[in-house]
KOLTOR-254941 format. One record per residue (C-alpha): x, y, z; residue number from 0; residue in one letter. Coordinates in nm, 3 decimals. Layout:
BEGIN
<r <X Y Z> NUM "a">,
...
//
This chain:
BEGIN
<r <0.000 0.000 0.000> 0 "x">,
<r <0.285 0.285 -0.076> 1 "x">,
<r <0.414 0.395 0.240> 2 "x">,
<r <0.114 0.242 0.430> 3 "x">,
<r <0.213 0.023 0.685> 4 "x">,
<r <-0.123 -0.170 0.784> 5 "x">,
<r <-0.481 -0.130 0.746> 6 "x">,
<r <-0.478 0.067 1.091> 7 "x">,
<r <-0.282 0.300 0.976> 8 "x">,
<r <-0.497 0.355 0.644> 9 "x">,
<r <-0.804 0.377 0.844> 10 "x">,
<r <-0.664 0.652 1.082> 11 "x">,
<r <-0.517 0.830 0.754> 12 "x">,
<r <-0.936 0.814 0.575> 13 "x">,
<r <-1.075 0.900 0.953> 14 "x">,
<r <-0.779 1.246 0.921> 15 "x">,
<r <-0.850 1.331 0.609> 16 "x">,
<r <-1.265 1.293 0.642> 17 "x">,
<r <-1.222 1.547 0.927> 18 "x">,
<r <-0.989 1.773 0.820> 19 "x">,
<r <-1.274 1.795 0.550> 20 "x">,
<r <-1.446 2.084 0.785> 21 "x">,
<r <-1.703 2.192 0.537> 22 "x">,
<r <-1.834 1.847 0.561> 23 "x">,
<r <-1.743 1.697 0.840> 24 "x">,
<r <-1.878 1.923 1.106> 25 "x">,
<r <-2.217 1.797 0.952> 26 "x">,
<r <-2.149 1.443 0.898> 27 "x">,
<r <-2.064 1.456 1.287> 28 "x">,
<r <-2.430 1.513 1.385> 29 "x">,
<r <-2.532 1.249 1.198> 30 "x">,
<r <-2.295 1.025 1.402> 31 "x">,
<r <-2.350 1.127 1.713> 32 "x">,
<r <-2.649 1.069 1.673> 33 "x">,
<r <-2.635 0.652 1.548> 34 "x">,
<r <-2.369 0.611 1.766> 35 "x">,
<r <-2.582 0.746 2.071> 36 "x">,
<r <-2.855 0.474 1.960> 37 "x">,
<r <-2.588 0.142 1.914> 38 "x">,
<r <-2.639 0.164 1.561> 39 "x">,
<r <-2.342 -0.020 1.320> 40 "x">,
<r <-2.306 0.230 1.011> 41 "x">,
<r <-2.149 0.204 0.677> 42 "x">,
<r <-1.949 0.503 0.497> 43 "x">,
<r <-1.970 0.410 0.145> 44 "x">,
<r <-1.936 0.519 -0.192> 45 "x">,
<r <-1.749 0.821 -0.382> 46 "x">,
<r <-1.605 0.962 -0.089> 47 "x">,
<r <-1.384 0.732 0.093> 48 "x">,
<r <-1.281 0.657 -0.267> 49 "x">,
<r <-1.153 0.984 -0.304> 50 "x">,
<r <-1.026 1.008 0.036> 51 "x">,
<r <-0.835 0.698 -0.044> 52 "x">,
<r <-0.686 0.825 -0.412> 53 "x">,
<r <-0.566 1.118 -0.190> 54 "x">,
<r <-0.355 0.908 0.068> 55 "x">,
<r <-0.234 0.677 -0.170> 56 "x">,
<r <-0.111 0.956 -0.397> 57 "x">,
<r <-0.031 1.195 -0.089> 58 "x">,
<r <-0.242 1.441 -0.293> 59 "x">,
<r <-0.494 1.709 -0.124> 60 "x">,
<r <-0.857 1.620 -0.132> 61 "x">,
<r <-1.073 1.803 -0.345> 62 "x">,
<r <-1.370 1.970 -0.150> 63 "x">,
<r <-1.631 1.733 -0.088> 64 "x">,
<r <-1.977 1.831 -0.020> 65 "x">,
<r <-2.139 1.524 0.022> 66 "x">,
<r <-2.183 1.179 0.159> 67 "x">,
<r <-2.358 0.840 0.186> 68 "x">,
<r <-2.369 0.660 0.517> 69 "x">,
<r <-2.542 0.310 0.514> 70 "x">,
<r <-2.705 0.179 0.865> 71 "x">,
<r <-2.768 -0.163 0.950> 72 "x">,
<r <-3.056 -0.185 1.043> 73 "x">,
<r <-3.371 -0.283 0.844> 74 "x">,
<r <-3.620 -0.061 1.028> 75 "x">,
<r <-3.602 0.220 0.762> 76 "x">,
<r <-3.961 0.419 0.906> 77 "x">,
<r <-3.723 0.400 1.248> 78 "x">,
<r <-3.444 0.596 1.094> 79 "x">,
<r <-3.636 0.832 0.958> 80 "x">,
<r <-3.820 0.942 1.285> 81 "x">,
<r <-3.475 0.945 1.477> 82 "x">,
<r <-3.324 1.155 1.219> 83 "x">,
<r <-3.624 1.403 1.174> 84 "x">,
<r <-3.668 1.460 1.561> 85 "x">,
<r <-3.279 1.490 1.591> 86 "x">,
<r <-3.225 1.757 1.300> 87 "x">,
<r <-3.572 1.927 1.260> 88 "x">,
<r <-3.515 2.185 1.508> 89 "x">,
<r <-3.207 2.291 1.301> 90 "x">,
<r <-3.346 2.541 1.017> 91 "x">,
<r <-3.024 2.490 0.811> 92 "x">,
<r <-3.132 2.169 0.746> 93 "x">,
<r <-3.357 1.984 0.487> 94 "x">,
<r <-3.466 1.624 0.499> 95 "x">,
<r <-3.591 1.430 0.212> 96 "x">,
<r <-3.763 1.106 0.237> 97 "x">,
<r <-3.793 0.862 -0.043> 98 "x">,
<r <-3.938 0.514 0.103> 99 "x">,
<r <-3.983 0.364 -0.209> 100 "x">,
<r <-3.610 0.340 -0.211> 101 "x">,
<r <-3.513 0.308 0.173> 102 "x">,
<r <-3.313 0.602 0.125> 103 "x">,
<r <-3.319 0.977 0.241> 104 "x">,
<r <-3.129 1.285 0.202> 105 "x">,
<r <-2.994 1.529 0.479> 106 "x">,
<r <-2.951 1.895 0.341> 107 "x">,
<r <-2.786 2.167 0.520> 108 "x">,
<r <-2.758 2.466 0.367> 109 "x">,
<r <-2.543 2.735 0.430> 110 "x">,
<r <-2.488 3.056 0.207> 111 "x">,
<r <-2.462 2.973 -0.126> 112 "x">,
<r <-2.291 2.579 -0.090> 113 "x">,
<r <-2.558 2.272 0.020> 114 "x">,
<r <-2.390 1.993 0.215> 115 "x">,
<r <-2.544 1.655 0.131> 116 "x">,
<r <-2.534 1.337 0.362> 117 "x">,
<r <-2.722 1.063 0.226> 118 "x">,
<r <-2.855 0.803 0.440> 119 "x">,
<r <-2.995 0.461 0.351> 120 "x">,
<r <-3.053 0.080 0.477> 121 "x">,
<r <-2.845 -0.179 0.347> 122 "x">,
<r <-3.090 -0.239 0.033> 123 "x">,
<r <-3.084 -0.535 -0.298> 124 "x">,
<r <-3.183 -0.454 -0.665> 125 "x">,
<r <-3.336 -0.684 -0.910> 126 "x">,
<r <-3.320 -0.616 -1.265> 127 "x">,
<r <-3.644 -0.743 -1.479> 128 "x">,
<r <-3.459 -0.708 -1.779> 129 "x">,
<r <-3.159 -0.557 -1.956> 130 "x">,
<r <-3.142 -0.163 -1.871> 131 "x">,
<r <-3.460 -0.161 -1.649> 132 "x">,
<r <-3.454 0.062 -1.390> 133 "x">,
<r <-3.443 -0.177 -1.082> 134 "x">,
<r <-3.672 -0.346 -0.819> 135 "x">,
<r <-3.526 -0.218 -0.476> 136 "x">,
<r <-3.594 -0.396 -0.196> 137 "x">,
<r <-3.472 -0.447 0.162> 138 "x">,
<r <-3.087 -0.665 0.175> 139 "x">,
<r <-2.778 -0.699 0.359> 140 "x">,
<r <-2.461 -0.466 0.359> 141 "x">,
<r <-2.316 -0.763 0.047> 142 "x">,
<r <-2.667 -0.703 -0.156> 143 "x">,
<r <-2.571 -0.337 -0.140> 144 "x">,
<r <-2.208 -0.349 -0.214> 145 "x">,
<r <-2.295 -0.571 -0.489> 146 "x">,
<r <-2.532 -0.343 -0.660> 147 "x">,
<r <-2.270 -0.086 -0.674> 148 "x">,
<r <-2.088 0.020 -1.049> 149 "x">,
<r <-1.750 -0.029 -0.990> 150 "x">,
<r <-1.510 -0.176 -0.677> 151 "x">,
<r <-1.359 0.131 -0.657> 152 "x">,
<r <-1.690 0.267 -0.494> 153 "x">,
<r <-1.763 -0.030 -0.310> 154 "x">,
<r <-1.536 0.018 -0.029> 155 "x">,
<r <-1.690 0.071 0.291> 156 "x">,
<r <-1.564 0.202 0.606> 157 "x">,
<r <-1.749 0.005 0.858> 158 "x">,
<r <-1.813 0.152 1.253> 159 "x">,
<r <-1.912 -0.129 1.479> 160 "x">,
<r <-2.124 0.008 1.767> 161 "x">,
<r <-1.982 -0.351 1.978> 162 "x">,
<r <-1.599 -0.202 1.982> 163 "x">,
<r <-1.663 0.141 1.925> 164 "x">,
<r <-1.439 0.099 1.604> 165 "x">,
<r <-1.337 0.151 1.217> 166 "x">,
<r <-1.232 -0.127 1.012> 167 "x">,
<r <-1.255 -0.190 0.611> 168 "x">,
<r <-1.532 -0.377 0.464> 169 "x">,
<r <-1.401 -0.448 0.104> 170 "x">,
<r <-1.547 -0.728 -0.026> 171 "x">,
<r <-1.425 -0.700 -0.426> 172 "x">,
<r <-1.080 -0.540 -0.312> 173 "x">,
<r <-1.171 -0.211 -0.424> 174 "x">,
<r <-0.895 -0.078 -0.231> 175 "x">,
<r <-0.660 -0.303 -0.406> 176 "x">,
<r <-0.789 -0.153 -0.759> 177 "x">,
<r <-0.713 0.171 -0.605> 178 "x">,
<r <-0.339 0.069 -0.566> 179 "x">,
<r <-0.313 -0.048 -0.924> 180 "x">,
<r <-0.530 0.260 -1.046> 181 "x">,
<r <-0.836 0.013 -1.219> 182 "x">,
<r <-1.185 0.031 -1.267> 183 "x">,
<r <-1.330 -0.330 -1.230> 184 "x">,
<r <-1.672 -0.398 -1.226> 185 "x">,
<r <-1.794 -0.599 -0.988> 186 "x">,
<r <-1.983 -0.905 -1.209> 187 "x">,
<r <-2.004 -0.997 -1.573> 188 "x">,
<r <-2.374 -0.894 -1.633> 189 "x">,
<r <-2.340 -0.518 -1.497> 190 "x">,
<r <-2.326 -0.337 -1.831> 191 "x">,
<r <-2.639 -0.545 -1.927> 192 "x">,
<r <-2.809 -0.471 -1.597> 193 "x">,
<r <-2.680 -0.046 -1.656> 194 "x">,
<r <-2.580 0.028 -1.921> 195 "x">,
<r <-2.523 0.413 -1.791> 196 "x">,
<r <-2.240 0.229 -1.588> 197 "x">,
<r <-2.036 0.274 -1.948> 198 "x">,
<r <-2.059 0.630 -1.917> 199 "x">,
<r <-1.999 0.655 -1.558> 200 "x">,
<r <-1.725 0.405 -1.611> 201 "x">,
<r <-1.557 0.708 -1.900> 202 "x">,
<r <-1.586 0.981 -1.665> 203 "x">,
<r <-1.436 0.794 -1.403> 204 "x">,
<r <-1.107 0.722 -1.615> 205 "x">,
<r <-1.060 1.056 -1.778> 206 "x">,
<r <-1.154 1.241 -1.419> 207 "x">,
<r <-0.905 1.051 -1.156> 208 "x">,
<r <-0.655 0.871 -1.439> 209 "x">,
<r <-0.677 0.521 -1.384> 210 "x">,
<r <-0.782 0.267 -1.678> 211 "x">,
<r <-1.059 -0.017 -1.721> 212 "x">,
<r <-0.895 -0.359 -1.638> 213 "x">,
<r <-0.917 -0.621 -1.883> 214 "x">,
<r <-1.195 -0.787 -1.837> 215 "x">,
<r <-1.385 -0.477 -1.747> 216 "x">,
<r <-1.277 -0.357 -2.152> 217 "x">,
<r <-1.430 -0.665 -2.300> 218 "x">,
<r <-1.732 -0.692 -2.129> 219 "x">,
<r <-1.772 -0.270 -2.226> 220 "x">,
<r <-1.684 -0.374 -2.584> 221 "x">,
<r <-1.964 -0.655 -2.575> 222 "x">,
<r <-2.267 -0.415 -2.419> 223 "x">,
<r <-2.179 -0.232 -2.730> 224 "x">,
<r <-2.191 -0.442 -3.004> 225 "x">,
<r <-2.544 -0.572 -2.843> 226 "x">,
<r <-2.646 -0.218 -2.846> 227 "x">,
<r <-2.729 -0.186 -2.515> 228 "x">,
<r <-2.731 0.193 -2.522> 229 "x">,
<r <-2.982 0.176 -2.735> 230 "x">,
<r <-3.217 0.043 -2.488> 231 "x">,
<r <-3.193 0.338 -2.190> 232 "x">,
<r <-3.433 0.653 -2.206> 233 "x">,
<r <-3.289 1.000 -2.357> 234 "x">,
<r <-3.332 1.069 -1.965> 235 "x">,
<r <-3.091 0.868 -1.841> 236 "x">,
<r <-2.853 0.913 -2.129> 237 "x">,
<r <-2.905 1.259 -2.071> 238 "x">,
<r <-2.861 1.276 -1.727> 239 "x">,
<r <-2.506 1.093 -1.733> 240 "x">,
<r <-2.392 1.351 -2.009> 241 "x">,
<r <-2.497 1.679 -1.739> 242 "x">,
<r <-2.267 1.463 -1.494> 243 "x">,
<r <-2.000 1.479 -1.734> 244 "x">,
<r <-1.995 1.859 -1.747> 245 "x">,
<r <-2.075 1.913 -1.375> 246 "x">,
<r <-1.815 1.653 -1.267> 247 "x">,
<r <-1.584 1.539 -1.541> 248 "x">,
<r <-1.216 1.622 -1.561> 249 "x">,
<r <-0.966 1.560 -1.878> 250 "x">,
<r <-1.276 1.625 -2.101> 251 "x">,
<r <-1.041 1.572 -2.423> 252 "x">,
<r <-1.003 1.181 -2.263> 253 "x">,
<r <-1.338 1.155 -2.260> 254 "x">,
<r <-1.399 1.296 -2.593> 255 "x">,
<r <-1.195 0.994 -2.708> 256 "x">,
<r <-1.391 0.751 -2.562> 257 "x">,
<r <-1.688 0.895 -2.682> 258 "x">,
<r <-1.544 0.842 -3.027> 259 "x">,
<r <-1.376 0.511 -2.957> 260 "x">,
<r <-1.721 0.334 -2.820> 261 "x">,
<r <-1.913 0.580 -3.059> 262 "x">,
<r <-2.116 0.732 -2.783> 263 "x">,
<r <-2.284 0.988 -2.962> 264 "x">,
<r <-2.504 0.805 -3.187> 265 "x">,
<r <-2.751 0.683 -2.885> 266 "x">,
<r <-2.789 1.087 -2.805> 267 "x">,
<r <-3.073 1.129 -2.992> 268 "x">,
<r <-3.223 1.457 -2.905> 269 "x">,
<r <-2.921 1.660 -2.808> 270 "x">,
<r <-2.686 1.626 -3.090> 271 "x">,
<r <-2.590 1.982 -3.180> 272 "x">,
<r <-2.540 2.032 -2.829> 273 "x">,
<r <-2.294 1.698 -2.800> 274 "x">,
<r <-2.147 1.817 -3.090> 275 "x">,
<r <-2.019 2.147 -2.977> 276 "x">,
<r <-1.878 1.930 -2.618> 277 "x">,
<r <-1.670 1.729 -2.869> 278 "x">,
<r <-1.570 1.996 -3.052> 279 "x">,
<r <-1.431 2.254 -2.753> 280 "x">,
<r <-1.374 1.997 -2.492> 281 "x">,
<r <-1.021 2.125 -2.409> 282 "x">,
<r <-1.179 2.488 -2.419> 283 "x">,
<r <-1.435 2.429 -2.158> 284 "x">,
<r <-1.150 2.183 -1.908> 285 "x">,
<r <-1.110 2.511 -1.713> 286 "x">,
<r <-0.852 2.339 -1.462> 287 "x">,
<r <-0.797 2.659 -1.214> 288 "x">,
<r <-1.097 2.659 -1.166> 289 "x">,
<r <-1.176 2.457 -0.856> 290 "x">,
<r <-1.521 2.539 -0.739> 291 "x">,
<r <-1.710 2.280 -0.928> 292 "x">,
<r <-2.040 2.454 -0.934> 293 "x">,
<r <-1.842 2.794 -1.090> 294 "x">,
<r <-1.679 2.541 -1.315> 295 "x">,
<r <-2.009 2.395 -1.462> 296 "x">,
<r <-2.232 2.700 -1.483> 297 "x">,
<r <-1.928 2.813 -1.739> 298 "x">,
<r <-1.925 2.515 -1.896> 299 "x">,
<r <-2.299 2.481 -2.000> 300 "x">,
<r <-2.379 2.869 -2.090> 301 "x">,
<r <-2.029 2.803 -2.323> 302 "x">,
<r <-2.190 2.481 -2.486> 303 "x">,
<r <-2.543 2.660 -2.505> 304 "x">,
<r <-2.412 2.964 -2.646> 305 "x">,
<r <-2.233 2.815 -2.923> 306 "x">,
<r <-2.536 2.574 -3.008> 307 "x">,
<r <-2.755 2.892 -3.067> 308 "x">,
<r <-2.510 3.154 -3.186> 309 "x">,
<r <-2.476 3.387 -2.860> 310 "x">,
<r <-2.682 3.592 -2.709> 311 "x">,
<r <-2.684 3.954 -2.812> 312 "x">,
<r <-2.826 4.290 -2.769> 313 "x">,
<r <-3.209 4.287 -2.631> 314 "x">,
<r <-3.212 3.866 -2.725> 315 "x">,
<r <-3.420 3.771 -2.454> 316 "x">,
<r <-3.600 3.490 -2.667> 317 "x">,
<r <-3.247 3.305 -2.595> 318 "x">,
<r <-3.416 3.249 -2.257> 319 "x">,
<r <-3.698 3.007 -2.423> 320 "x">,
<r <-3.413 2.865 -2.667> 321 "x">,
<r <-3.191 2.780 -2.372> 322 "x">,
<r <-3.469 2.642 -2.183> 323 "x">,
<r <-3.547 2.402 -2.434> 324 "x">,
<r <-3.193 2.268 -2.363> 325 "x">,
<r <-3.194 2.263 -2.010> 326 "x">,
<r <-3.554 2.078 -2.009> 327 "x">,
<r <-3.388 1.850 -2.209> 328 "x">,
<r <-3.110 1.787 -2.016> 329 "x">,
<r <-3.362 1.758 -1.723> 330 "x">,
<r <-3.163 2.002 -1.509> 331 "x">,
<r <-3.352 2.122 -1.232> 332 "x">,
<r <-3.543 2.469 -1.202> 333 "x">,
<r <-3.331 2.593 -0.982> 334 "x">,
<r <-3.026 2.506 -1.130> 335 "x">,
<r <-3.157 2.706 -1.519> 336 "x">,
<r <-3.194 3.019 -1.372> 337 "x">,
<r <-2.858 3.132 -1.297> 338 "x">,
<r <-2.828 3.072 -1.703> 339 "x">,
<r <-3.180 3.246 -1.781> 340 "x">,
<r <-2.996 3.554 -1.525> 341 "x">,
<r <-2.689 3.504 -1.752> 342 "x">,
<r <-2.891 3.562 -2.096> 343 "x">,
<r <-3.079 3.887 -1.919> 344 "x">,
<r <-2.712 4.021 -1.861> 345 "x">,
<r <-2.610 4.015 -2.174> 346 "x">,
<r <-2.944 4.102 -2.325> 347 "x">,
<r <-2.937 4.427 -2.139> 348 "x">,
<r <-2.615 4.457 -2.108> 349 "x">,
<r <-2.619 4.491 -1.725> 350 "x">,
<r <-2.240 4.564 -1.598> 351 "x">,
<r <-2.313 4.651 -1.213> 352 "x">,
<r <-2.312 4.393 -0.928> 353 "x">,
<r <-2.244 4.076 -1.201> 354 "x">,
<r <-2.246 3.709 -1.026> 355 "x">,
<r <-1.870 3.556 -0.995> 356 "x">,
<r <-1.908 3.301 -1.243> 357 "x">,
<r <-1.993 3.573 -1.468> 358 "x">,
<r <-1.705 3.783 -1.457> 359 "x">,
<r <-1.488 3.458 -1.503> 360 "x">,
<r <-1.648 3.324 -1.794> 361 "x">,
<r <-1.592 3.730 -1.924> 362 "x">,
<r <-1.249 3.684 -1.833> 363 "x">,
<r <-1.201 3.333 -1.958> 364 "x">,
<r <-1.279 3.340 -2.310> 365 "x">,
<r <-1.235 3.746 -2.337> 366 "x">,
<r <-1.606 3.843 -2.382> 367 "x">,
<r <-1.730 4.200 -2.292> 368 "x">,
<r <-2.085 4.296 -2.227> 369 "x">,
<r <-2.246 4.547 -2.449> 370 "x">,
<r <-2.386 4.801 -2.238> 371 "x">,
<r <-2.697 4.931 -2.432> 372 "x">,
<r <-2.685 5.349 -2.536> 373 "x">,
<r <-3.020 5.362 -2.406> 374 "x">,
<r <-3.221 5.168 -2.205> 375 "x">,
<r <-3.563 5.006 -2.317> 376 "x">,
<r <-3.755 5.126 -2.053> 377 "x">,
<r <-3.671 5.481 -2.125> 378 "x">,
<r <-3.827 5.476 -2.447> 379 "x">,
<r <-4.090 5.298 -2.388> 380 "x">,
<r <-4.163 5.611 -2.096> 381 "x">,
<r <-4.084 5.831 -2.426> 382 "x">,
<r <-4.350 5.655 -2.609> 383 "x">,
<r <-4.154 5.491 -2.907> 384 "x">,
<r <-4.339 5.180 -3.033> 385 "x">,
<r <-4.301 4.876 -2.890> 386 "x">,
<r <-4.208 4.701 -3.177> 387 "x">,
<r <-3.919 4.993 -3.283> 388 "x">,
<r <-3.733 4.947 -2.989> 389 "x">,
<r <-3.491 4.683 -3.113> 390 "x">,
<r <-3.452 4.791 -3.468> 391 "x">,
<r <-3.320 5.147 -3.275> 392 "x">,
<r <-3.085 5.041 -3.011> 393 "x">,
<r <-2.962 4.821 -3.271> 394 "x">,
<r <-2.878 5.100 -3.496> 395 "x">,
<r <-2.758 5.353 -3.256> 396 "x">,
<r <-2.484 5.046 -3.164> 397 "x">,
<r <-2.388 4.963 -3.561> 398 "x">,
<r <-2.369 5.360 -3.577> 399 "x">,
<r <-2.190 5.366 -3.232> 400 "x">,
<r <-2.443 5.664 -3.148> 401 "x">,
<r <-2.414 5.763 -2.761> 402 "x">,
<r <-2.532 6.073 -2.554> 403 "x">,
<r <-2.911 6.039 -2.711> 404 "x">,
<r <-3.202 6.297 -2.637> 405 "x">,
<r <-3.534 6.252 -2.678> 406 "x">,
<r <-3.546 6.465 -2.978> 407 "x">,
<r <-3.304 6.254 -3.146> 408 "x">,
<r <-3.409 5.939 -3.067> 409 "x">,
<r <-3.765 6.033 -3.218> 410 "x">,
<r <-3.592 6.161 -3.528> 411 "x">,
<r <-3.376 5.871 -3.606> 412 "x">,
<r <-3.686 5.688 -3.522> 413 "x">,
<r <-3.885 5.886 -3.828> 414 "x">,
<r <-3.572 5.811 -4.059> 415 "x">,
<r <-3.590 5.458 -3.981> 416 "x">,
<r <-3.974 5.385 -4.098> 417 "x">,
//
């Protein structure tokens, strides 16, 4: 294990490093207190401790982390729920999401403009009906949900037994081991058949942290393929794995590559022009300083969007209802659109004063400028120009480069222009 001794030592290295993740941690800590208080054996799991681990193995720092999942062994899920809510409820930073049809929930706590995320869950099993089904979920031991995980790399669990008051590994497919030798190993020989969105996931995961599919792992991707098994999942969830890519995805060239190499793009049926602009200016949109990942894909998706429809210019506000189409297609959430429908009324008005951050460094990035309008709209609207004039004029006093306009003037250009 490098320089790592023993497992003991790894596990106090993960345990450092998960605390010295404050921004997290502090939150993650509540929840704990609060299942170790009630005897409860808990499971962290997932994306996390596989970063963690990446980082001590490679003596690297850790990226910020903002979220979690913690599985509890228990198979009272209604329990864990009410313990949770009357524990965190009276905090009104938090959020709590249930979803029982999946034994899972969600712990939000939100602070400023950054939402921590701790998701909780009993150990669960999946059953898949048929190839690329979404699956039956029902209730399972820690294996079933180990085993219904993508890749060994995210089925490592740090395991807290309540008995000893202790951390040890629970690694059943030697995830950790993959780690070492920088693989990506999936976990059984039927898992592209099962989800097929595990290819994707599978890309980003090699281009973002550097390691490579193993053998095996190649030939069963090569074999979903040629049975077309891409074919079979919903624009939705293609969708949704390509707004992962540009939220989470690093070395975007790489996975421009594999797109290519595994011919990606032909199963994106309804958001070609949009996949064919992220092919084309991958390596523009990498955007390595920038660390803050939500800054990073805000950038990256007004970028795409504005080269799919040409840019938004003076007094374009229809851009809002062209971009929308996009983002309803992409099935990005409300929430997350309207910093990009705020982004379109900037530059449609070309508002300068009090811009958002990501703003000013997509300005700065690829060396735009805002065109602040001679006049504004509403100010000749109040002077009683038409309606439908007002475009045709600003537009004309900027080709002309007219400034410093009176009312008189403005109403005689206007009498030129008709």
């Amino acid at each position: 294990m490098n320089n790592i001794k023993n497992k003991e030592e790894l596990i106090k290295k993960v345990l450092e490093r998960l605390k010295n993740n404050r921004k997290l941690y502090s939150y993650v800590n509540k929840i704990i207190k609060i299942l170790v208080s009630n005897n409860y054996n808990f499971y962290f799991v997932g994306g996390t401790i596989r970063d963690i681990l990446i980082s001590v193995f490679n003596n690297t720092k850790l990226q910020n982390v903002l979220d979690i999942d913690i599985v509890i062994e228990t198979k009272e899920y209604d329990k864990i729920v009410s313990l949770i809510q009357k524990n965190l409820y009276v905090d009104k930073k938090v959020q709590i999401k249930t979803y029982p049809q999946f034994f899972t929930m969600s712990v939000l706590f939100i602070e400023k403009d950054e939402i921590k995320r701790i998701d909780l869950s009993i150990p669960r099993e999946e059953e898949y009906l048929k190839p690329a089904a979404l699956p039956k979920v029902s209730v399972g031991t820690i294996f079933d949900d180990i085993f219904r995980r993508d890749f060994t790399i995210n089925a490592i669990c740090l395991y807290y037994n309540s008995l000893t008051k202790s951390f040890s590994f629970y690694d059943p497919f030697n995830g950790i081991k993959d780690i070492i030798d920088r693989k990506i190993r999936v976990l059984h020989k039927n898992s592209f058949i099962d989800d097929p969105t595990r290819i994707l996931r599978g890309i980003r995961f090699v281009s973002t942290i550097g390691f490579k599919f193993d053998i095996e792992t190649e030939k069963l991707i090569k074999e979903a393929i040629e049975k077309n098994m891409l074919s079979l999942l919903s624009q939705h969830r293609l969708n949704l794995e390509f707004v992962n890519i540009i939220k989470k995805g690093k070395n975007l060239t790489q996975i421009v590559k594999l797109f290519k190499k595994y011919q990606i793009t032909r199963y994106y049926e309804n958001i070609q022009d949009l996949l064919r602009e992220f092919m084309l200016n991958a390596n523009k949109i990498e955007l390595k300083k920038i660390e803050n990942t939500k800054i990073r894909f805000y950038i990256r998706l007004l970028y795409l969007l504005e080269k799919v429809t040409g840019g938004v210019g003076p007094l374009e506000t229809n851009k809002i209802g062209v971009f929308k189409e996009y983002l309803v297609k992409l099935d990005i959430p409300r929430d997350e659109r309207q910093p990009i429908y705020e982004a379109v009324k900037i530059f449609a008005y070309g508002k300068t004063k009090t811009l958002p951050k990501w703003i000013k460094i997509y300005l700065q990035v690829f060396k735009k400028k805002i065109i602040k309008l001679p006049v504004k709209p509403s100010q000749l609207v109040h002077w009683r120009i038409p309606k439908e004039k007002i475009k045709p004029l600003i537009l004309y006093f900027l080709k002309h480069k007219i400034r410093n306009l009176s009312k008189k003037k403005i109403k005689s250009i206007t009498l030129k222009l008709d």
